[in-house]
C-alpha positions as CSV (number, residue, x, y, z in Angstrom):
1,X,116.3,122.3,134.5
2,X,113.1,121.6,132.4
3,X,113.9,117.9,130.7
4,X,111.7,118.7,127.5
5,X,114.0,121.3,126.7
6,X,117.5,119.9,127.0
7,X,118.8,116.7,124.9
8,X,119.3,113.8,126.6
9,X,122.6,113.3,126.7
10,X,122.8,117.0,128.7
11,X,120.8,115.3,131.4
12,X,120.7,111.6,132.9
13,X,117.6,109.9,132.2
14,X,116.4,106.4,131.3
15,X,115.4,105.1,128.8
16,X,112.1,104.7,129.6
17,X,112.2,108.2,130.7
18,X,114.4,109.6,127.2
19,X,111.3,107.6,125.0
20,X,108.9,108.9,127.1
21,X,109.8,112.4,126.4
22,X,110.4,111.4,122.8
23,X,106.8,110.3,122.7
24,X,105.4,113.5,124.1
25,X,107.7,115.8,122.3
26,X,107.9,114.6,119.1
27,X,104.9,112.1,118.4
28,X,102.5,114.4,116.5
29,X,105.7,115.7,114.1
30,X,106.5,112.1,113.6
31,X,102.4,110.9,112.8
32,X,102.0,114.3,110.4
33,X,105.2,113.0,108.9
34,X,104.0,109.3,108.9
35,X,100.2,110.4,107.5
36,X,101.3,112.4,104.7
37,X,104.1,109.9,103.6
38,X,101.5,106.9,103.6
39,X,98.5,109.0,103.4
40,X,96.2,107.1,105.7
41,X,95.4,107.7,109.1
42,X,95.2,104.3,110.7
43,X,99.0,103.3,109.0
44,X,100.4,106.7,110.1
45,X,99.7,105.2,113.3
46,X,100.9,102.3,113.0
47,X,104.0,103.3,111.5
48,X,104.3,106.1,114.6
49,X,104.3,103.4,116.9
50,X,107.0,101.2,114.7
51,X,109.2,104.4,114.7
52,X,109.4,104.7,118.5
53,X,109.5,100.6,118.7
54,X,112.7,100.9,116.6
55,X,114.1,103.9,118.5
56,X,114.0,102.3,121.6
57,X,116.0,99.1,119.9
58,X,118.3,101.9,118.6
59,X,119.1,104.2,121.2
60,X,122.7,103.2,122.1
61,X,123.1,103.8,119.0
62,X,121.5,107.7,118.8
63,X,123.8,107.8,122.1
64,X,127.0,107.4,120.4
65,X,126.4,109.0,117.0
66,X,123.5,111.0,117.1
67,X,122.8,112.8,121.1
68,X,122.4,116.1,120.0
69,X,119.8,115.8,117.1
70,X,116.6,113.9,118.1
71,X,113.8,115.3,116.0
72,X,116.0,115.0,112.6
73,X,117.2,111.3,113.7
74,X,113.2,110.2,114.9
75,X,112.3,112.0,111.5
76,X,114.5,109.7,109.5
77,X,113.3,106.1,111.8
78,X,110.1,107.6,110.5
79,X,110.5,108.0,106.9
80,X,112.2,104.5,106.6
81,X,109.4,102.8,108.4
82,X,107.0,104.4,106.2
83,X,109.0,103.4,102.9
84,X,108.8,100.2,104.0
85,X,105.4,99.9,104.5
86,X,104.6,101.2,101.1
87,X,107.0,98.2,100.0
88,X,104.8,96.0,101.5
89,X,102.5,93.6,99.4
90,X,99.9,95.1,101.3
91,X,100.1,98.6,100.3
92,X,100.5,98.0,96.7
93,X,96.9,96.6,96.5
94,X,95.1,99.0,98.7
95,X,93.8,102.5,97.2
96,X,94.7,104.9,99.9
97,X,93.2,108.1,98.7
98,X,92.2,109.7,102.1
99,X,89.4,111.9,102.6
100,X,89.7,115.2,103.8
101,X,87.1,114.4,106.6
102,X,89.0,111.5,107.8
103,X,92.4,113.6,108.1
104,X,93.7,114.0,111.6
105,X,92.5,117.5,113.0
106,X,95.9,119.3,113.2
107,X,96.0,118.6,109.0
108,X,92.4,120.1,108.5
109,X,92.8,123.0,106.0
110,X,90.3,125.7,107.1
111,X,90.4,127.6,103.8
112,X,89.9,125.8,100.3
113,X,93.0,127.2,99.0
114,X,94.8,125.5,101.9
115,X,93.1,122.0,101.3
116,X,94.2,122.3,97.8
117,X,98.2,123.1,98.6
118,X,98.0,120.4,100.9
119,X,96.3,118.3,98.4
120,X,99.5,119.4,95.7
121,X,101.7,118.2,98.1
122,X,100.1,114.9,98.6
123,X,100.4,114.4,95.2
124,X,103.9,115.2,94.7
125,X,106.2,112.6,93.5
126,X,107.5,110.9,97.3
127,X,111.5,112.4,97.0
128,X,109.9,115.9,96.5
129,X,107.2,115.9,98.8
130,X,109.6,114.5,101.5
131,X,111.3,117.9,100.9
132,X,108.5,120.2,101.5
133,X,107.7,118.0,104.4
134,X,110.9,118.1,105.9
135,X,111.5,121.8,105.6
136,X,108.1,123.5,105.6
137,X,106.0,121.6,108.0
138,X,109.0,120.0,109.9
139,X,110.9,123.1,110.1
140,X,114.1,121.4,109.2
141,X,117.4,123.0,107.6
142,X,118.7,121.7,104.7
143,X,121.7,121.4,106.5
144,X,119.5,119.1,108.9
145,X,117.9,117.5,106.0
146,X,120.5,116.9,104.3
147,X,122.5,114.6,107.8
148,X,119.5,113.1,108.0
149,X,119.0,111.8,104.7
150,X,122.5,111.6,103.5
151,X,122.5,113.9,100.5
152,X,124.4,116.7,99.9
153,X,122.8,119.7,100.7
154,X,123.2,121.0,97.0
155,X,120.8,117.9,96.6
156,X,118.7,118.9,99.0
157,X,118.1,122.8,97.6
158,X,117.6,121.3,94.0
159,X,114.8,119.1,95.0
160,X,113.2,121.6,97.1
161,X,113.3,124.2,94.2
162,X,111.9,121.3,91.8
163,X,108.9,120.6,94.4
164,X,108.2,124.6,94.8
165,X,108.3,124.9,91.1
166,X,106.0,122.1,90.8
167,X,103.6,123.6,93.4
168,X,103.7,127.0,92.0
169,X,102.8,125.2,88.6
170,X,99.8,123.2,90.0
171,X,98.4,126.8,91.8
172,X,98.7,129.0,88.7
173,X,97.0,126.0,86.0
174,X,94.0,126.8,88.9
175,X,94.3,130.3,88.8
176,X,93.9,129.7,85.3
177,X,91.1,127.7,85.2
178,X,89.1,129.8,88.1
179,X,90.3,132.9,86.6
C-alpha cells in the first residue's frame, strides 16, 4: 500500500517518517497558503518551516483528535503561524508589497487578467481572503473549513459570498474603466 495515499493512522509509521510525508505532500499547499497570507516569499518560508516545527511538537495531539484530516489540520498550524507573524513588531514596520517577479513560480499568473484576480485577492481584507484561499486554491469544503477554523459553516458560506462579491466588484470597476 502506497504511504502518500493513506493517513497515518491507517498505516504505522514514525514520526520522522509521518512528517516526512507531511513535508512532501503537503509543503507547497502550506508555502502558497503561507505566501499569500504574509505576502512575502522569504516569510512564507519561514513560517512553512514553523508550521511543520510545530506539527511535529503537536502530533500526539493530531493522533488523538485529528488522524484522519491532515491537510485541513497543517492548513490551520499554518494560518496561526502566519497570524502571528503579522503580530509581530517586525511585520508592522516592514512594507511587504511583493512584486510579481519575485512570486514563487507556481503563483506566476500567465495572463494579465490572472495577475490582476490574484492581485484582488491579495488585497482582500485577511478573514475574506482566507476564504478564497481555503476553498479555491486549497480545495477545501466548507464543511472542512469550517472544523478547521471553528465557525459554523453558515459563517463560512457568508464570508465566501462577501469575498466573491467583492472580487466580482473589483473585475467589473476594470471592465469599466478598460471598457
Amino acid at each position: 500500500m502506497n504511504s502518500a495515499l493513506v493517513p497515518g493512522a491507517l498505516i504505522k509509521e514514525s514520526r520522522e517518517e509521518r512528517l516526512e510525508r507531511w513535508m512532501q505532500q503537503y509543503g507547497n499547499a502550506i508555502l502558497h497558503t503561507c505566501f499569500i497570507t504574509l505576502s512575502d516569499a522569504h516569510l512564507a518560508e519561514d513560517a512553512m518551516q514553523d508550521t511543520f516545527v510545530k506539527a511535529w511538537r503537536a502530533m500526539d495531539q493530531f493522533e488523538q483528535k485529528f488522524s484522519a484530516i491532515e491537510k485541513p489540520w497543517l492548513l490551520r498550524i499554518a494560518l496561526n503561524t502566519c497570524r502571528d507573524y503579522r503580530r509581530g513588531a517586525w511585520f508592522r514596520r516592514v512594507n511587504l508589497t511583493a512584486e510579481m517577479e519575485k512570486l514563487p513560480a507556481p503563483l506566476i499568473a500567465v495572463s494579465q487578467e490572472e495577475r490582476e484576480l490574484f492581485l484582488d485577492v491579495m488585497a482582500l481584507p485577511e478573514k475574506y481572503r482566507q476564504m478564497i484561499l481555503l476553498h479555491y486554491y486549497q480545495q477545501l469544503t466548507l464543511r472542512e473549513i469550517s472544523e478547521m477554523l471553528h465557525l459554523s459553516i453558515s459563517t463560512i458560506h457568508g464570508r465566501l459570498k462577501k469575498a466573491e462579491g467583492m472580487l466580482r466588484s473589483g473585475l467589473e470597476g476594470r471592465e469599466l474603466i478598460h471598457g
